[in-house]
C-alpha positions as CSV (number, residue, x, y, z in Angstrom):
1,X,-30.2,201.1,67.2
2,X,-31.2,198.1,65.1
3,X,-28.8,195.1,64.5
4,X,-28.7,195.4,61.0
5,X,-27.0,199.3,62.1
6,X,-24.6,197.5,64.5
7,X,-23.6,195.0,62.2
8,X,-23.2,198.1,59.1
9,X,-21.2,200.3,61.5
10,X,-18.5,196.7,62.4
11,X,-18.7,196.2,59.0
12,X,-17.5,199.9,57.8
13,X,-15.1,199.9,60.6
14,X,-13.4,196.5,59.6
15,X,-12.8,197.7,55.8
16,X,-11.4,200.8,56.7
17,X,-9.0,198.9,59.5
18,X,-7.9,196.8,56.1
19,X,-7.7,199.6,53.8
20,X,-5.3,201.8,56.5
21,X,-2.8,198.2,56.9
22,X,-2.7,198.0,52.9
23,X,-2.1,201.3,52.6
24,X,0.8,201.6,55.0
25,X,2.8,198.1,53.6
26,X,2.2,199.6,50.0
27,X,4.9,201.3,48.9
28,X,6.4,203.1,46.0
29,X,10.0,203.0,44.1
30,X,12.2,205.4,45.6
31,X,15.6,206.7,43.8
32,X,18.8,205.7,45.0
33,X,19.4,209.2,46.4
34,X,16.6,208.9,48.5
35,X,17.9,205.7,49.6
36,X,21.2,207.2,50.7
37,X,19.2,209.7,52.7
38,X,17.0,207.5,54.9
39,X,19.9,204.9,55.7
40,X,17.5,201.4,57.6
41,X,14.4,202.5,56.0
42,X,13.2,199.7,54.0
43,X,12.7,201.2,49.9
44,X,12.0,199.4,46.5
45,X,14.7,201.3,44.1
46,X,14.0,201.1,40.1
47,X,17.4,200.5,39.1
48,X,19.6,199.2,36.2
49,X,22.8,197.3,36.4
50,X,26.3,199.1,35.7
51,X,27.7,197.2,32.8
52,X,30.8,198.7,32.7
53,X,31.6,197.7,36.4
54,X,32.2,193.4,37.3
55,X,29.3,191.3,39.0
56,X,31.1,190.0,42.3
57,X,30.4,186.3,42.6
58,X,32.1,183.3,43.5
59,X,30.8,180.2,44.4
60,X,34.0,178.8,45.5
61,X,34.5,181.4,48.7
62,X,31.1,182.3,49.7
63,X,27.9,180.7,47.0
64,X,25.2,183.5,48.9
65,X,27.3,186.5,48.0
66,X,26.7,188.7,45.2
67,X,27.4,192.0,44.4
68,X,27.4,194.9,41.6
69,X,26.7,198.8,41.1
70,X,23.6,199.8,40.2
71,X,22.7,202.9,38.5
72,X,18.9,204.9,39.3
73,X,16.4,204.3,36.7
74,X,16.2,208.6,36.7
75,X,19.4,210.0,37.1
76,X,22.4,207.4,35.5
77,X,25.1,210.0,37.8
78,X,23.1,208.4,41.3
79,X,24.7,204.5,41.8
80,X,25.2,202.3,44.4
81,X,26.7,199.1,45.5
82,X,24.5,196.5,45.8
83,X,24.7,193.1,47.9
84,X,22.4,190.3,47.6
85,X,23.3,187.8,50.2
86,X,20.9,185.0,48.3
87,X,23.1,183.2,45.6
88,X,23.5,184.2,41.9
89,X,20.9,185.7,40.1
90,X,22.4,185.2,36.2
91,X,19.0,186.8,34.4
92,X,20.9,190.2,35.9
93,X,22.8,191.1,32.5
94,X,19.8,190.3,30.2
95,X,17.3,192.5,32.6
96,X,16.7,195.7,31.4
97,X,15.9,197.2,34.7
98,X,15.7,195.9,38.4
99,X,13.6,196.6,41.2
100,X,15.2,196.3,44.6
101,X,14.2,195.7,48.0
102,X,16.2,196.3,50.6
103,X,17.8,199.1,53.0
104,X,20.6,201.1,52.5
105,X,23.4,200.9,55.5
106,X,27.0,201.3,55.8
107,X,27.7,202.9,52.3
108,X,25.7,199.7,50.6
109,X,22.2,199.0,49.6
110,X,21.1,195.1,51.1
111,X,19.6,193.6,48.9
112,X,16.7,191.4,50.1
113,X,14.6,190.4,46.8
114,X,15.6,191.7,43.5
115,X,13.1,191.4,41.0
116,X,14.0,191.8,37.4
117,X,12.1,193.6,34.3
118,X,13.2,191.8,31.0
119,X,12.8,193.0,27.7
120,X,9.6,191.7,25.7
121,X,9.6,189.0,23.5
122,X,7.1,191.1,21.0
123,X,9.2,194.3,20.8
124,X,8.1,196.5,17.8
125,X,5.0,194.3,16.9
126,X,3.1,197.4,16.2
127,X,0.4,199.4,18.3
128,X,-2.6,196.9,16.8
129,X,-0.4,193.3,17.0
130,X,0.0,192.6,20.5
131,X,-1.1,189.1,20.6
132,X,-3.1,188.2,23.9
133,X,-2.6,184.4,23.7
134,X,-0.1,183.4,21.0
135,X,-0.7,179.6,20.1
136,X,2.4,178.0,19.7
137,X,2.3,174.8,16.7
């Protein structure tokens, strides 16, 4: 075999190496029932926060403890309770949905990064008038 074959078939080896990792740490939103069902597996939930139940936090006893219910994304009768033992997050009741990562265990979802989806800025601009760059006077 040549070098230039040798040095092809590392190559080749190397990307698919990288492509198998990638592919196993990418992962996809799950619902919370499916959460409930593989209690310590680690799952990104598309949720949105239940309004009609109170945001646990208070600074005073504990400042890295928050809590709330959380309804799926796909099914509003699915919900869970939620703790985020990293502060307050106050954009919670403007998001409009929230991705969570975390496992669930011991009839509650931990919470380690919550990442929120807010509404846009340009809602109803029309189908044509999304503007790319808007330039601000």
């Amino acid at each position: 075999m040549k070098k230039i074959h040798i040095i092809m078939l590392v190559l080749i080896a190397g990307a698919i190496a990288f492509l198998v990792t990638f592919l196993k740490g990418a992962s996809t939103y799950e619902t919370v029932a499916q959460a409930k069902e593989n209690p310590g597996k680690f799952v990104h939930v598309s949720v949105k926060l239940d309004k009609s139940k109170p945001v646990d936090y208070n600074a005073q006893k504990d400042p890295n403890y928050l809590s709330f219910q959380a309804i799926d994304s796909e099914d509003s009768l699915q919900s869970m309770k939620v703790v985020y033992r990293k502060g307050a997050r106050h954009d919670l009741q403007l998001a409009t949905k929230l991705v969570l990562k975390g496992k669930f265990k011991d009839g509650q979802f931990e919470c380690n990064d919550i990442q929120t989806k807010c509404p846009s800025k340009y809602k109803d601009a029309g189908a044509t008038e999304h503007p790319q760059n808007p330039i601000v006077n």
